[in-house]
N, C-alpha and C positions, 0 to 999 in steps of 0.2 A: 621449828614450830611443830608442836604438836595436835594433830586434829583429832577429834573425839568422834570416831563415826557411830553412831547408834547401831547397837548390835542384831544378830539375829534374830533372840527372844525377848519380850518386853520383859522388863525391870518395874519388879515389886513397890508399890508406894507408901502402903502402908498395909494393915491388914482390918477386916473384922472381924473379930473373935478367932478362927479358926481360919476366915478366910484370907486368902492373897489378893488385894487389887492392885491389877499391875496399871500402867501408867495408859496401855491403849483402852483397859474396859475403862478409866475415867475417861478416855474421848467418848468413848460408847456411850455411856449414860448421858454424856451433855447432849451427845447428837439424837438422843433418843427424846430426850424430855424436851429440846427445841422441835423436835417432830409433831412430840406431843402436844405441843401449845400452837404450833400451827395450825395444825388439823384443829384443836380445840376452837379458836378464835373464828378458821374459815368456815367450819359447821355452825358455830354461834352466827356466822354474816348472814349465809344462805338461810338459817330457817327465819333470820328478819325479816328477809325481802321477799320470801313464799310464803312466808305465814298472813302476810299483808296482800299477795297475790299483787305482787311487783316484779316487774326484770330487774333482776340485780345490777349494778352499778358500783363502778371504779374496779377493786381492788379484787373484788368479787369477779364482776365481768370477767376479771380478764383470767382470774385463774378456772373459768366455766370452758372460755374458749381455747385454753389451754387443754381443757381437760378433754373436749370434743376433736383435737387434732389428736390429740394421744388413743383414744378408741380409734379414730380411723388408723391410724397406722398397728392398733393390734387387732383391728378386721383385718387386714392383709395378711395376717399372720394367721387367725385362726379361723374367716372365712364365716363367724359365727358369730353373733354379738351378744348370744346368750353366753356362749364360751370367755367370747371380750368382757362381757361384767364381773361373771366368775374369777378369773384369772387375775382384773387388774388391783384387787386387792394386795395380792402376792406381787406382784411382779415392781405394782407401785411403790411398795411399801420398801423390797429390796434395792429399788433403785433413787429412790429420796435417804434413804440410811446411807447408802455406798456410795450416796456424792456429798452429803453432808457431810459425812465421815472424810473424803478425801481433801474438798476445800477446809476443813477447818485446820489439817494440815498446815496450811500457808497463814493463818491467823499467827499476825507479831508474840511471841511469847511462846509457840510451840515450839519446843524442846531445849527454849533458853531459861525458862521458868524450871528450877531445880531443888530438891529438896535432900540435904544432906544427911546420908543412913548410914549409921555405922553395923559396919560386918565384920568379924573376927578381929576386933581393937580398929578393925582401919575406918576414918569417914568417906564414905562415896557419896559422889554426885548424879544425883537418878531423876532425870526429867520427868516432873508431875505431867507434864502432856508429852502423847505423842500418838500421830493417826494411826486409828484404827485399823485399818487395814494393811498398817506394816506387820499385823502380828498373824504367821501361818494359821495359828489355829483361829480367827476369826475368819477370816478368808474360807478355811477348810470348815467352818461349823458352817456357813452360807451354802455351800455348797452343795454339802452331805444333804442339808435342811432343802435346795432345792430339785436332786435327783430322784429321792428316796420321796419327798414330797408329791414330788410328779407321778415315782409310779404310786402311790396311795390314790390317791386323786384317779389316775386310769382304772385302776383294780374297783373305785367304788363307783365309775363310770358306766365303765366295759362290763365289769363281771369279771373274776379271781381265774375261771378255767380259761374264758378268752383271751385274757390279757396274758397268763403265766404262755401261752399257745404262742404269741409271738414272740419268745425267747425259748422256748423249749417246748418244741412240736413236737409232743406226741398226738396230737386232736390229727394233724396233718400225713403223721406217719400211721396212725392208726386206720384212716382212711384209704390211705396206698396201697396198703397188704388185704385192703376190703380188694380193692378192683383186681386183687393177682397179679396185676401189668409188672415186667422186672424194671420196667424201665421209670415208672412210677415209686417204686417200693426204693431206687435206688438213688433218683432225686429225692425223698422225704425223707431218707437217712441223711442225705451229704447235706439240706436245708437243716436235719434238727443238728449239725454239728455243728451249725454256721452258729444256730441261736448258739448254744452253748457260749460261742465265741462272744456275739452280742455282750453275754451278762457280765464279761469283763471287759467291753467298752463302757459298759455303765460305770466301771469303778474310774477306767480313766477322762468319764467324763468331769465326777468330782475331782479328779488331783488336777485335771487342767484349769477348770475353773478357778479353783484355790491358788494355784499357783501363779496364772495370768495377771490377776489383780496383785497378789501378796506382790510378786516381784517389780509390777508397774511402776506402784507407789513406794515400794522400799526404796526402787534404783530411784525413783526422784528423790526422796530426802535425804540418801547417802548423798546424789550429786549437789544440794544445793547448801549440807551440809560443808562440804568439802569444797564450792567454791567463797563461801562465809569464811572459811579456813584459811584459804590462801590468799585471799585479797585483804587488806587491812585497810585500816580506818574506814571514810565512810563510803569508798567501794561495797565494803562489803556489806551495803545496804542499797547501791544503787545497782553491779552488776550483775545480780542476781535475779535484779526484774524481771528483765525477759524468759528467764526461765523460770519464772514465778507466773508467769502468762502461761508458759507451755503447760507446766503442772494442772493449772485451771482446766485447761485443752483434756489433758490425759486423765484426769480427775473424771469429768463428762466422758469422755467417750467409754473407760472403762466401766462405769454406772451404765451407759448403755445395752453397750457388749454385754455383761454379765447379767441384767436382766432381759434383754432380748433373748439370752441363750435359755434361760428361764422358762418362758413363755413358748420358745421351739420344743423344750421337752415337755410341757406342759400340753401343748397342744398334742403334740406328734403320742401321747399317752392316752389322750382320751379320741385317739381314732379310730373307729371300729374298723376292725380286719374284714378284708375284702376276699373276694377270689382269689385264687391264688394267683391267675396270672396281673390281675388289676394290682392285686397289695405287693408285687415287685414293682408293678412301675411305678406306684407311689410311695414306695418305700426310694426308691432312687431318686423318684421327686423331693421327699422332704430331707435325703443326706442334703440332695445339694444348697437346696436353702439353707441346711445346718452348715453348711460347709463357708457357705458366703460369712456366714454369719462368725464364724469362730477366727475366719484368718486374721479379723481386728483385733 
């Protein structure tokens, strides 16, 4: 028996005009425009029920008090609620994409639903769906979108010479060779070599992020792929459940993970730099938050 694993790179559906759509950006646009009508209909509820100057009720209620659990838990993160409103646009919005995007994976019909393309005389068989976030370069565009985001957001925060300071002290080194101390002038060299280092954990904090999810979700549809594969008749509709469960599990927590990790450099970028002995020990306070946070 031959099992068809879905490949590394998403497969072309069709095109428009010039362009390629491959089979995950059509999950992307359903998961987007289902976003889109959510948010539509829950903003249509709320302004009924404040325009009337009523407490909302039912479906409303509950996604209010959903929404009031969700700010507290990013006050714990950012310590600030002016920061918490700021932020929860981004962080919300990454993390209802990358769990829609991951459950709809498991919706019956993803990547049995197939449209047959011919390529050099031969017809192939090319699943019209397949999740989103099996495809590197969505994963990698998330991520680019929320390192490089974070530091904008710090820079129009903090200020461009403050913020550039805490990856490449010269503010710090310039001030050490002020006091003459050698002992000063030779900590603000070996701190500005550290930043250096810094600006290439930023690059690996986008390839983790990209890759954490890319591979989460890939290995579950190869796995669940390949137990479809080898079980036959209607096994292969019933032993797969529980690892249809799991995926659900993995799905949510990586929607977590990646915008919690989000909201870490979100936050950790609009902190104004301290003293120099204070902005070590808070710098070693927020790794290790960062650090809790990334082993998921």
């Amino acid at each position: 028996m031959t099992i068809a694993l879905p490949p590394l790179a998403s497969e072309v559906v069709f095109h428009l005009g010039a362009l390629p759509v491959t089979n995950t950006m059509v999950n992307s646009f359903i998961a987007l425009v289902l976003f889109a009508i959510f948010a539509f209909f829950l903003n249509l509820g709320m302004k009924k029920y404040y325009a009337k100057n009523q407490a909302p009720k039912g479906l409303v209620n509950f996604f209010e008090s959903i929404l009031e659990v969700v700010l507290g838990y990013i006050d714990n993160v950012t310590k600030d609620r002016k920061k918490t409103l700021k932020f929860l646009p981004i962080v919300g919005s990454l993390f209802l994409f990358i769990l829609i995007s991951n459950w709809m994976g498991l919706i019956p019909g993803t990547g049995s639903i197939i449209r047959w393309v011919s390529e050099n005389g031969h017809l192939t068989a090319i699943p019209v769906f397949r999740p989103a976030d099996t495809d590197l370069n969505m994963t990698l565009a998330m991520a680019v979108f929320a390192v490089i985001g974070a530091h904008l957001i710090g820079i129009f925060t903090i200020g461009f010479f403050k913020y550039v300071n805490k990856f490449i002290k010269f503010g710090d080194l310039y001030h050490a060779i002020k006091t003459l101390k050698p002992i000063n002038i030779l900590t603000a060299i070996i701190e500005f070599f550290v930043g250096l280092i810094e600006v290439f954990s930023e690059i690996a904090k986008m390839v983790s992020l990209s890759l954490r999810l890319f591979g989460n979700i890939f290995a579950g549809e190869v796995l669940l792929t390949v137990l479809a594969g080898l079980i036959g008749g209607y096994g292969a509709y019933i032993i797969p459940l529980p690892f249809e469960g799991l995926e659900l599990l993995v799905g949510l927590i990586q929607a977590i993970v990646f915008s919690m990790l989000t909201l870490v450099y979100l936050t950790m970028a609009t902190t104004e730099p301290h003293a120099h002995v204070e902005s070590n020990i808070d710098h070693k306070h927020d790794t290790m938050e960062f650090s809790e946070v990334e082993r998921l």
